[in-house]
Structures are given as C-alpha cells and as structure tokens.
PAVO-303277 format. One record per residue: residue in one letter; x, y, z of N, C-alpha, C in turn. Coordinates in pm, whole numbers, plus 32768, in hexadecimal, padded with zeros to 4 digits. Each point is the difference from the previous one (the first is absolute). Example, Ala and Ser with C-alpha at 12.3 -4.5 7.8 and 13.67 -1.06 7.14 Angstrom:
<nodes>
a85277DC7830C7FA780778000805A80788000 s7FDD80697FB88052807780067FB3806D8049 
</nodes>
This chain:
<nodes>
x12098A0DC68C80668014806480867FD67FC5 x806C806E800A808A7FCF7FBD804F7F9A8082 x80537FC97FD280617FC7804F805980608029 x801F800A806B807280558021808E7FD27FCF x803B80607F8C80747FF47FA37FDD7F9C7FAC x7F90801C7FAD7FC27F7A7F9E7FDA80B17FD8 x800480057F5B7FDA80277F877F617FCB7FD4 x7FF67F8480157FA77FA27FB27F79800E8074 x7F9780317FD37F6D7FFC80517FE27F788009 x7FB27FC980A87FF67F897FFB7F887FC27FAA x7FDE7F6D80047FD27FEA7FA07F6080277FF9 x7FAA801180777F9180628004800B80547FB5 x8059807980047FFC80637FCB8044802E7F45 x80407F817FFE801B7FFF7F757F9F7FD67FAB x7FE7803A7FA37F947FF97FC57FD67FBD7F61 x80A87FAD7FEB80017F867FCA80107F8F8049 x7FDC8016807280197F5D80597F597FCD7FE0 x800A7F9F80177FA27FA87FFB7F8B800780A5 x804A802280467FB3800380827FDE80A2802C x7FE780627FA080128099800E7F467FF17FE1 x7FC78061805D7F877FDC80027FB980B97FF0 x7FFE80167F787FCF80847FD07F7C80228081 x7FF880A7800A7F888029804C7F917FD57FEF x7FE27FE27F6B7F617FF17FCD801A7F5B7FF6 x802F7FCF80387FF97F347FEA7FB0800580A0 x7FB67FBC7FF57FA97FD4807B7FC07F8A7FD1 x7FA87F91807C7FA17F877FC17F9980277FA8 x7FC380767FF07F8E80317F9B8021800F7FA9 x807A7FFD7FDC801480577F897FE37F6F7F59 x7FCC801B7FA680057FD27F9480637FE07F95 x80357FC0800680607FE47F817FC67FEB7F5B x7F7A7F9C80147FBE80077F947F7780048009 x7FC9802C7F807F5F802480107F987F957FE3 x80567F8E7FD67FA07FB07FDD7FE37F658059 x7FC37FDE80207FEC7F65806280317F987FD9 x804C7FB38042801F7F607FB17F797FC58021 x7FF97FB07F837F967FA67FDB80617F947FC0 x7FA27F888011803E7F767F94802B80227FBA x7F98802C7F7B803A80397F73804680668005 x802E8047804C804A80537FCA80928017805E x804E7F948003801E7FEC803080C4803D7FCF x7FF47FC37F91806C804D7FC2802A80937FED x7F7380617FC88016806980217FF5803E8071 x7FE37FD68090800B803A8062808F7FAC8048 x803B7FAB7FDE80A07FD28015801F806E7FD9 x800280517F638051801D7FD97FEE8092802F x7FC9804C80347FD3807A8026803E7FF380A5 x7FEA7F8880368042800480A28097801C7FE4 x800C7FB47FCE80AB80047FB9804E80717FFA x7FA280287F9B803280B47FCC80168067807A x7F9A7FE480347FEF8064809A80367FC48071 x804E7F737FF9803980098075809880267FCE x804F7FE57F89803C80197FE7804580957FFF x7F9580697FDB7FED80817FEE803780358080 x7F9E7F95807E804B804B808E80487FB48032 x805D7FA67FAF80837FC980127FDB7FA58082 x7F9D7FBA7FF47FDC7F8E80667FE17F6C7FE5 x8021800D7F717FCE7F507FCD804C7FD28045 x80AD7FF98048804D7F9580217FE57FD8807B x7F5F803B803B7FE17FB580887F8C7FC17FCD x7FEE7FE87F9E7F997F967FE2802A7FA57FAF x80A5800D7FB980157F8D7FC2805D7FD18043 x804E8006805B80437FBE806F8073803A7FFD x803F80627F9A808880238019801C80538055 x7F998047806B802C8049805D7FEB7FA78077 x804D7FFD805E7FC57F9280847FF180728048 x7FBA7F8980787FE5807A8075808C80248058 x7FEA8092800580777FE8805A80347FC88093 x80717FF9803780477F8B807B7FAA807E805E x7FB37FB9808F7FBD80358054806280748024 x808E800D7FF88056806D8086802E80627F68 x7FA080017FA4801880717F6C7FCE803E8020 x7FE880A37FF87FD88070802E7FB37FDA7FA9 x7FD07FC97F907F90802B7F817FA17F678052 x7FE47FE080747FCF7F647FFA7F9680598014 x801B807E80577F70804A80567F8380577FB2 x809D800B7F677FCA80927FE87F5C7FF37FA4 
</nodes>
C-alpha cells in the first residue's frame, strides 16, 4: 500500500525492509536441512546465519531491530 503523495512503498511492501514478508515465507517453511545437535553445533550456527541473513532477518534475532511502538502501523503487521 503506497502513502498517499509518498513515492516510497511502505515497509511491508518494500522488499528490502526487514519486516517484508515474501508469499512463500510461512512457519513450515525450512531454512536449513540439517538438525541442531550438540556436536554440530557450529555448522548449523553457521547455516542459520546464512539463511537468515539471505532473507534479511538476522537483525531480529540479534537485537538491532526492536519491536515496534504499539500505535506503528508495522506493531500489527
């Protein structure tokens, strides 16, 4: 949805925002194929990593995105 006299798509719909949520992202969906276990613990860090990064979402798991203020149109979305 554009802003009325806004150029810029909001941040749902921009599709370098961080909170833009592609058709095929749902709770089923797989990021990686393999299980964390004890031992293997490093290479499945490093594979979460890759794939959250990929869909531009690591900064809600490493704290630099906050949640947004309850009266933000994005608190609902």
């Amino acid at each position: 949805m554009l802003v009325v006299g806004s150029l810029e798509p909001s941040p749902i719909e921009d599709s370098s925002s961080p909170f833009y949520l592609h058709n095929g992202d749902h709770p089923g969906f797989i990021l990686i194929s393999h299980h964390l276990f004890g031992n293997n613990y490093n290479t499945w860090s490093r594979a979460m990593m890759m794939a959250l990064t990929t869909k531009n979402k690591v900064g809600f798991f490493d704290g630099y995105i906050s949640q947004p203020a309850s009266d933000n149109p994005l608190f609902n979305a």
